[in-house]
C-alpha positions, 0 to 999 in steps of 0.5 A: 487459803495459802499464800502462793506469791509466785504463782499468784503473778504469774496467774494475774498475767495469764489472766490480764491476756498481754500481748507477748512480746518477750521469750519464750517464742511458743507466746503460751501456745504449745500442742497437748499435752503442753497446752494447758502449761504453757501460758504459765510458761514466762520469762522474768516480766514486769512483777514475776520477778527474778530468780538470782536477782529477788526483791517481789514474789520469788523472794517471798517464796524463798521467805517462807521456805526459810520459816519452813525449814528454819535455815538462815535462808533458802534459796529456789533452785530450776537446776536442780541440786546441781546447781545447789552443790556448785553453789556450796563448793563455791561458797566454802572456795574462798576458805581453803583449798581441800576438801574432804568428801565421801567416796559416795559423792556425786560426780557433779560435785567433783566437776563443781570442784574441778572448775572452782580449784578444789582438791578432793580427800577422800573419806571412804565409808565403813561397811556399817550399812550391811554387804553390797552397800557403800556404807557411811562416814564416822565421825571418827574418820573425819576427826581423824582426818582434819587432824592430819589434813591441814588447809581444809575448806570443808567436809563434804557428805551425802545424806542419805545416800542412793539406798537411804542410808543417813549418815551420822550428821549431828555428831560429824557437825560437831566434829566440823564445828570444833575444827572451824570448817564447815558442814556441807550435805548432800540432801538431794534425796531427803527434801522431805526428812524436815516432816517426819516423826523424827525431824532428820534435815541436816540443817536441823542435825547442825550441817551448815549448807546442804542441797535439796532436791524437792523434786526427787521426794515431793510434789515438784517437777524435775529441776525443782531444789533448794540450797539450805542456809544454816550459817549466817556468813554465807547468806551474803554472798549465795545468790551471788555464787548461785548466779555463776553457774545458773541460767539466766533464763530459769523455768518459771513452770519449775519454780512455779511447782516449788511455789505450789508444793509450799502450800502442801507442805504448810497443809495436809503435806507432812500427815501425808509423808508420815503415813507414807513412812507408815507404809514403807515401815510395813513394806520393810517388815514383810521384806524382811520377813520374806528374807530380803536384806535391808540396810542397817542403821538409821534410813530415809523412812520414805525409801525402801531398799531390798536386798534380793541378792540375799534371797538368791536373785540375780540382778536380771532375775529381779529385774524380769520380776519388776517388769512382770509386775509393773513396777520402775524402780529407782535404781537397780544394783547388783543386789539391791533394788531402790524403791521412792515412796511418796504420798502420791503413789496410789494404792494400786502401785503399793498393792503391786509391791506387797505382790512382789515381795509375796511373789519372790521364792528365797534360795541361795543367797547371792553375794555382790560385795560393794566395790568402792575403788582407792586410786591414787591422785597423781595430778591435781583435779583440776590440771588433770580435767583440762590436760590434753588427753588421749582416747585409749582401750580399757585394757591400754587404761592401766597404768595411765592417769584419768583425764574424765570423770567416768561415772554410772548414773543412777547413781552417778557415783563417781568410779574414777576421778580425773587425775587418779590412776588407773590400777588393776583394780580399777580398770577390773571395776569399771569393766564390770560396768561396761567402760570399754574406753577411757580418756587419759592423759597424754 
C-alpha cells in the first residue's frame, strides 16, 4: 500500500462524520454528479493542513514528490502553472530587471512580469521544428543574447511548446550557469517527461526552476501542478512567493488528486506512460507514412502533432474529419493538429485515431507558414498595463502603442505584448485571428 497523507486526513474526517461548521457552505452535500466528491471537498481543518503554510500531510506529499523527481523541493500548486510561473518570476525578481524569454511564452508569464516590474527581451526561435511551427531557442542565441544584455534576471523558456517540441534545455542550462542566471522552464505540458526511456524533465537537463502542470498529462484534476526546485537558494523564500499570488482557499479535491496520482507514479504509472510513448511512436510512423508532417527534432514522446497542411487539408476540412470520427483535439492550428495521449485513453479512442490517419486522401500540400510577430517595445511593460488606455477599431491600431495583452488561447501565446507597437505586420496578424478591436494607449 502507498502511502497517501493527504488523502489519508481527509478520509479519517469524512469518516469521523463532524458536524461541519467551517467552509465550504455545501457541508459535503452537492447534487450528482458532485455527490460522491463532496464530502472530500474541505477547508484547512484541524490535521488537513495548509497549503502555503505545510507542517502535516501536504507537506509530506510535497516530500515525496521531492524524492520523485529528485528537486531541491517540490511544491503542490491548486492554480495551476499559473500560479507556478508567477512564482518563478517572483522568485528571480530580486535578482535583475530583465528577462529573456521565447517569443513562444505564455501570456500569464508576461501578466506575472507586468505586476512584478520585469521587462521582457525576446528571444525569437529558429525555424528548426519544421513550416508552420515556431521553432526553438539555440543556445547559441542565448549566448548571444546574455553577452549583449546586461541586468538580467533570467532565461525564461517553454518545454515543450504546445506541438511537443523540447528545447535544447541542458546545453541552454549550461550557458545560464556560465553567466550566473538562472534557468527558469515552462513544463507545463511535460509532468510526465521524468518517466520515460529517456529521463527529459528540465529539472534533471540542469534548468533551476520550472512549472508542472500534472493535470494537463497525468491523472490529476485540472488546476492540479507543481513548481520544481532545483537550486537550493530558492527554497526559502518559495512558499513565500507562492502565497502572493495563490488563494488562501486552495481546492482540497485538486490536491487530493495530486495526492493519489503520487501513488500511481510510485506503482504501475511510468510502464504505463511508456507504452503509451509506444503507442504514439506507432501513431507517428503510420502518419508520416500517409504523408502527414511531423515536427523535427526531439519531441514529448506522449504527444502527436500532425501536419494535415501537408497532405493538403485546410484547417476546416481537418476539422469536419476530426468530428466525423469523434475526436476533440488538443489544439487545432493552421496546419497542425495537437493530439494528448495518456495511458488513460482506451483502446477504442486509439482505434479512432488509426481510423483517421488511414481515412485522409493526401493532395497538395497547403502551406501555413508560422507567423511569430517582432514589435518594437516602445513603453515599459508594466506603465504600458496600467496607462489610461483607449478602445479603438483594428484598423485605427496601426501605429499606436498596445495597452492589453491580446493573446489566443489554446495556445495562449501572446500576439502582442502591452507597450509594443502596433505595425502593419502586426495588426495583419492579428486580423488573421479575428481581433476586431484593440486597447491602446491614450
Amino acid at each position: 500500500m502507498y502511502d497517501t497523507p493527504l488523502y489519508q486526513a481527509v478520509e479519517d474526517y469524512v469518516t469521523r462524520q463532524m458536524a461541519r461548521f467551517h467552509t465550504p457552505g455545501h457541508k459535503g452535500v452537492l447534487p450528482d454528479p458532485l455527490a460522491q466528491a463532496a464530502p472530500y471537498d474541505i477547508t484547512e481543518i484541524r490535521g488537513a493542513d495548509s497549503l502555503f503554510e505545510a507542517d502535516g500531510p501536504i507537506a509530506r506529499t510535497e516530500e515525496r514528490y521531492t524524492r520523485l523527481y529528485h528537486t531541491q523541493a517540490t511544491l503542490l500548486s491548486a492554480g495551476g502553472s499559473t500560479l507556478c510561473i508567477q512564482t518563478m518570476l517572483a522568485l528571480i525578481q530580486p535578482l535583475g530587471k530583465k528577462v529573456l524569454l521565447g517569443r513562444n511564452v505564455h501570456a500569464s508569464a508576461v501578466s506575472a512580469m507586468a505586476l512584478l516590474g520585469l521587462e521582457p527581451v525576446w528571444l525569437y526561435p529558429d525555424c528548426s521544428s519544421g513550416e508552420g511551427l515556431p521553432g526553438t531557442v539555440s543556445p547559441q542565441l542565448v549566448q548571444e543574447t546574455l553577452e549583449a544584455q546586461g541586468d538580467i534576471a533570467g532565461v525564461y523558456l517553454t518545454s515543450p511548446d504546445y506541438f511537443g517540441v523540447l528545447g535544447e534545455i541542458e546545453a541552454i542550462a549550461q550557458v545560464c550557469h556560465r553567466h550566473g542566471v538562472p534557468l527558469l522552464v515552462d513544463n507545463a505540458h511535460g509532468a510526465h517527461l521524468a518517466f520515460g526511456e529517456e529521463n527529459l524533465h528540465p529539472i534533471h537537463l540542469g534548468a533551476d526552476l520550472c512549472c508542472d502542470s500534472l493535470h494537463k498529462t497525468l491523472p490529476v484534476l485540472t488546476g492540479g501542478a507543481l513548481l520544481q526546485i532545483g537550486r537550493e537558494e530558492f527554497v526559502p523564500a518559495a512558499k513565500e512567493k507562492m502565497a502572493l499570488f495563490g488563494s488562501t482557499s486552495p481546492s482540497y479535491l485538486i490536491m487530493l488528486s495530486a495526492d493519489l496520482c503520487l501513488s500511481w507514479l510510485e506503482g504501475e504509472g511510468p510502464r504505463e506512460l511508456r507504452k503509451t510513448a509506444q503507442v504514439v511512436d506507432w501513431l507517428k510512423r503510420l502518419a508520416q507514412a500517409k504523408g502527414f508532417a511531423l515536427p523535427q527534432g526531439k519531441t514529448d514522446p506522449n504527444r502527436l502533432a500532425l501536419g494535415f497542411g501537408a497532405i493538403g487539408y485546410t484547417r476546416t476540412a481537418f476539422d469536419s474529419l476530426l468530428t466525423q470520427y469523434g475526436i476533440e483535439p488538443e489544439y487545432l492550428s493552421e496546419s497542425y493538429c495537437v493530439l494528448l495521449f495518456s495511458p488513460q485513453n482506451p483502446d477504442e479512442h486509439i482505434n479512432r485515431v488509426v481510423q483517421l490517419i488511414d481515412s485522409v486522401r493526401p493532395g497538395q500540400p497547403v502551406v501555413c507558414p508560422s507567423q511569430v510577430p517582432h514589435p518594437v517595445q516602445e513603453v515599459p511593460l508594466r506603465q504600458a498595463m496600467f496607462s489610461p488606455r483607449e478602445t479603438v477599431s483594428l484598423e485605427e491600431s496601426q501605429g499606436r502603442i498596445a495597452a492589453q495583452l491580446v493573446r489566443r488561447c489554446p495556445p495562449g501565446v501572446p500576439l502582442v505584448v502591452p507597450g509594443e507597437r502596433i505595425d502593419r505586420e502586426v495588426k495583419n496578424l492579428l486580423q488573421s485571428y479575428g481581433v476586431c478591436q484593440v486597447n491602446v494607449l491614450k
